[in-house]
C-alpha positions in Angstrom: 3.5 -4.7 -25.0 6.2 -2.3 -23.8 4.7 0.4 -26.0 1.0 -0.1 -24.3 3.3 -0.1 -21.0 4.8 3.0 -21.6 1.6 5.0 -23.3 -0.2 4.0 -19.9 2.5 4.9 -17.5 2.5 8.4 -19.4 -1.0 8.4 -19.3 -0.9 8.1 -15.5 1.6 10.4 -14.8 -0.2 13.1 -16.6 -3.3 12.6 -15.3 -3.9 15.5 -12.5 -6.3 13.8 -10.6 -3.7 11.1 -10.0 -0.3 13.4 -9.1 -2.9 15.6 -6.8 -3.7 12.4 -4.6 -0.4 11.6 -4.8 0.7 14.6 -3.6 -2.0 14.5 -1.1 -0.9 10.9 -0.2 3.0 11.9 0.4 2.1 15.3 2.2 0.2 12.8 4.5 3.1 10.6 5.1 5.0 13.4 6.1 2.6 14.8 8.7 2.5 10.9 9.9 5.9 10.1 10.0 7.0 13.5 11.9 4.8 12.9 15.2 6.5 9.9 16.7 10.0 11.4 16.3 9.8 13.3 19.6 8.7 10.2 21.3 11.1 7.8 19.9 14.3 10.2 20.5 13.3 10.7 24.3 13.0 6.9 24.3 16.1 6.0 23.2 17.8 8.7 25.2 16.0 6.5 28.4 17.4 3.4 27.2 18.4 0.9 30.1 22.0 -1.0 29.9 19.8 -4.0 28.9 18.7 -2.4 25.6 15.6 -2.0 26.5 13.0 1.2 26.1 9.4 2.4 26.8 7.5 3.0 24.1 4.0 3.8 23.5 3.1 0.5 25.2 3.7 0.9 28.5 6.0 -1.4 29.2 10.0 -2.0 28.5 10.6 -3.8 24.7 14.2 -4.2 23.3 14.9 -1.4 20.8 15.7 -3.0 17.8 12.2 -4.5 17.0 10.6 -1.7 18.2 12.1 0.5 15.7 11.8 -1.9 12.8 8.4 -2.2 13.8 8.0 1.7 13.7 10.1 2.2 10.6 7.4 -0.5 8.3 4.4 0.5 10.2 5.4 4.5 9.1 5.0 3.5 5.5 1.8 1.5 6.2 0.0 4.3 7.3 0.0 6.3 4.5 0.1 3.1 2.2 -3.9 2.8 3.7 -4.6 5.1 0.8 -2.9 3.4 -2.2 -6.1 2.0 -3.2 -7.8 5.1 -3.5 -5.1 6.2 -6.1 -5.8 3.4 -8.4 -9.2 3.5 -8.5 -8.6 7.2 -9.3 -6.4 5.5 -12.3 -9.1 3.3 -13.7 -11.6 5.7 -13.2 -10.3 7.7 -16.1 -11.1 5.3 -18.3 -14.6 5.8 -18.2 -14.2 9.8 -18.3 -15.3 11.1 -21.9 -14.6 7.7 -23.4 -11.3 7.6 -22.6 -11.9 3.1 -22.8 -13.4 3.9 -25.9 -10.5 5.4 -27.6 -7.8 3.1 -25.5 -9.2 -0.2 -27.2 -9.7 2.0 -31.0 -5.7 2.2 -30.7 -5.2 -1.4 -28.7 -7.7 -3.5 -30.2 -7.0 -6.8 -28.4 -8.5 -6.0 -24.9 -6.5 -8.5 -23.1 -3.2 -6.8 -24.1 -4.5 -3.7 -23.1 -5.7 -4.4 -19.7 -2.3 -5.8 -18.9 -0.5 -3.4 -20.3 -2.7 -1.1 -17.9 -2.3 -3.6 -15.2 1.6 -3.3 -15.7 1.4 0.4 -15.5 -0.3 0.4 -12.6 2.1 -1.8 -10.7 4.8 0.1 -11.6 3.1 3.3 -10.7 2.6 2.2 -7.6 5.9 0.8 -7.2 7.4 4.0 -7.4 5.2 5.7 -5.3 5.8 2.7 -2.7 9.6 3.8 -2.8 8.9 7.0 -2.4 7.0 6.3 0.7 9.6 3.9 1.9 12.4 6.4 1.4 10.5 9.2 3.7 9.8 6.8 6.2 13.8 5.9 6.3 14.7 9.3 6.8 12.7 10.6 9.3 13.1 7.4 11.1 16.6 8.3 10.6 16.1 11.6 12.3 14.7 9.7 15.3 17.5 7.2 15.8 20.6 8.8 14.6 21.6 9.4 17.5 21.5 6.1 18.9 22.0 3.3 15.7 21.4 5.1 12.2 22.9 1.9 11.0 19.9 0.0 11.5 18.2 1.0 8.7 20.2 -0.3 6.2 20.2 -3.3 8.1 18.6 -6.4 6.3 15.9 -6.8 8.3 15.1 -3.2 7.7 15.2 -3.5 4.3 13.1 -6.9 3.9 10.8 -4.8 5.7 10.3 -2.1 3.0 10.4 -4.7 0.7 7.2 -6.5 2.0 5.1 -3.2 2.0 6.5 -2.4 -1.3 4.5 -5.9 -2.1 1.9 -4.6 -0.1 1.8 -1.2 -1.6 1.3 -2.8 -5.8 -0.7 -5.4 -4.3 -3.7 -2.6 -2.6 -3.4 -0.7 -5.6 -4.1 -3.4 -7.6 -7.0 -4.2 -6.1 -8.5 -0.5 -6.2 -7.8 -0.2 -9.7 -9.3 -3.5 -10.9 -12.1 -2.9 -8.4 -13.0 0.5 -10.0 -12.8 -1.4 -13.6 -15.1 -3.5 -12.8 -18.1 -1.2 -10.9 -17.0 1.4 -14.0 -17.6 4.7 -11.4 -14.6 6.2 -9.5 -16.7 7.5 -7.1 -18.0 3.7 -6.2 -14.7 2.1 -6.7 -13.4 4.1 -3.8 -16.1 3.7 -1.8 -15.8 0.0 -2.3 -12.1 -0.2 -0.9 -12.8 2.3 1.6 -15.7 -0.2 2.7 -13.4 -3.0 2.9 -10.8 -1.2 4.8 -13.5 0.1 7.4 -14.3 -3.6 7.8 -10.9 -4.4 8.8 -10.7 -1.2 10.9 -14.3 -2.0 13.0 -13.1 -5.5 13.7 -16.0 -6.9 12.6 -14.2 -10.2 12.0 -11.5 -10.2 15.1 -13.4 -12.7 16.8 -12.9 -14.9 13.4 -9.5 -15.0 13.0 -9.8 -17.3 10.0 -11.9 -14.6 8.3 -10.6 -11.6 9.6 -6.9 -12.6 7.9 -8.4 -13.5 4.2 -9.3 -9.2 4.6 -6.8 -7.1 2.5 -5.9 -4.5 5.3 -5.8 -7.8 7.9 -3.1 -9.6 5.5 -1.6 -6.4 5.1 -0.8 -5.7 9.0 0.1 -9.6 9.5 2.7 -9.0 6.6 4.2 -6.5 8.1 3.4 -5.6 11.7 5.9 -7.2 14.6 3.7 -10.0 16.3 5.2 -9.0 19.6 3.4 -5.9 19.6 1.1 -6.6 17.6 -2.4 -8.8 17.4 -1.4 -10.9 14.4 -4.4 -13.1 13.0 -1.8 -15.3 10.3 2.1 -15.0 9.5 3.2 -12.6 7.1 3.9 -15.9 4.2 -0.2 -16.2 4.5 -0.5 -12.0 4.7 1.4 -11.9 1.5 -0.7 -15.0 -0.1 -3.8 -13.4 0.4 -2.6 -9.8 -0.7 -1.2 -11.3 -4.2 -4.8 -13.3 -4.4 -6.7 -10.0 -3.7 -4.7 -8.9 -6.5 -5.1 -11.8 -8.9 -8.8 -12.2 -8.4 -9.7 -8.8 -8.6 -7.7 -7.9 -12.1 -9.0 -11.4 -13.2 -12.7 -10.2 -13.0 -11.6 -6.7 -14.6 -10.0 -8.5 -17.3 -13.3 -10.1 -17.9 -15.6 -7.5 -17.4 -13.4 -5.2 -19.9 -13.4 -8.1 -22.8 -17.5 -8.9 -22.2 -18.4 -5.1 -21.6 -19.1 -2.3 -24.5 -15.9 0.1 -24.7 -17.3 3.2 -23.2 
């Protein structure tokens, strides 16, 4: 298994389709995580004796949860796109018979999807770090000022952890959901679909429904509920992002041992 691991991991990271939307997807997180810096610092600088600030809101919040709350919510933004990058990964598969030759060198198609699977996760793993790390430090360029310390603190890093969940969990689902329609193209127009659904609020007056949505789990995981409109808690966020996950590499499992290689 570790030598399927490792073939797919290089495979991945020599695919230029997949390090272009990566580099896409960090120069994005960049332009993202240098607007609010202005904002934050003069916020901080107008903070009361009480430890309180005013922040896009309107109204005076303590400091500390609002920056934790901006320091996860800056690697969530970008993170919106990790799907597309694994369906961009599985799409590959079905480029010039690329499946076709994968199973002639792993015949047993169970071992190779996880092996894919695995690659995957840790593909998007380190791109989640990477993400997490840029967020820390221009966060740190906002608040160094004030409390640098803050975000090493271990509620800043439990943080970074749950959207580094969040970040294998999406991607996950993108690539299995691109194995299974077999067209890049469609695989990204399905998670882009299911984000938009999220985004419209076509569920928000069905809370029950509206959390069992990938992007909806996503912010209950890891948004602050004090300034945010929460539809579950983040252990029921995370339960539905794993099951997303699970389900969705389950049926490309399937699909990959009932289907034709090609």
């Amino acid at each position: 298994m570790t030598s399927v691991v490792r073939s797919e991991l290089t495979k991945i990271t020599t695919l230029p389709s997949v390090l272009i939307a990566t580099a896409a997807l960090l120069l994005l997180a960049v332009v993202v995580l240098v607007q609010p810096l202005g904002m934050l610092a003069d916020s901080l600088a107008g903070m009361r004796p009480d430890g309180t600030i005013e922040f896009f809101t309107g109204h005076r919040q303590q400091a500390e949860p609002v920056v934790l709350g901006l320091l996860v919510a800056s690697s969530l933004q970008p993170g919106l796109f990790l799907p597309i990058i694994g369906a961009i990964i599985a799409g590959q598969e079905f480029r010039s018979g690329h499946l076709g030759v994968s199973v002639s060198v792993v015949p047993r198609r169970g071992k190779l999807v996880l092996g894919k699977v695995i690659a995957t996760a840790l593909y998007a793993l380190i791109v989640g770090v990477v993400i997490a790390a840029l967020s820390t430090f221009f966060m740190y360029l906002g608040v160094r000022d004030w409390n640098p310390g803050i975000l090493w603190s271990a509620e800043a890093l439990a943080g970074q952890g749950r959207f580094l969940l969040y970040a294998v969990t999406v991607t996950l689902v993108g690539f299995a959901i691109t194995l299974l329609v077999r067209r890049t193209l469609v695989g990204i127009i399905a998670v882009t679909a299911i984000i938009a659904l999220t985004m419209a609020q076509v569920f928000a007056t069905v809370p029950a429904i509206d959390a069992l949505l990938p992007l909806s789990a996503a912010r209950n995981l890891l948004l602050e509920p004090t300034t945010n409109v929460l539809s579950a808690s983040p252990l029921h966020g995370a339960t539905v992002l794993t099951g997303w996950a699970a389900a969705t590499v389950a049926g490309a499992a399937v699909a990959i041992r009932l289907r034709d290689a090609r």
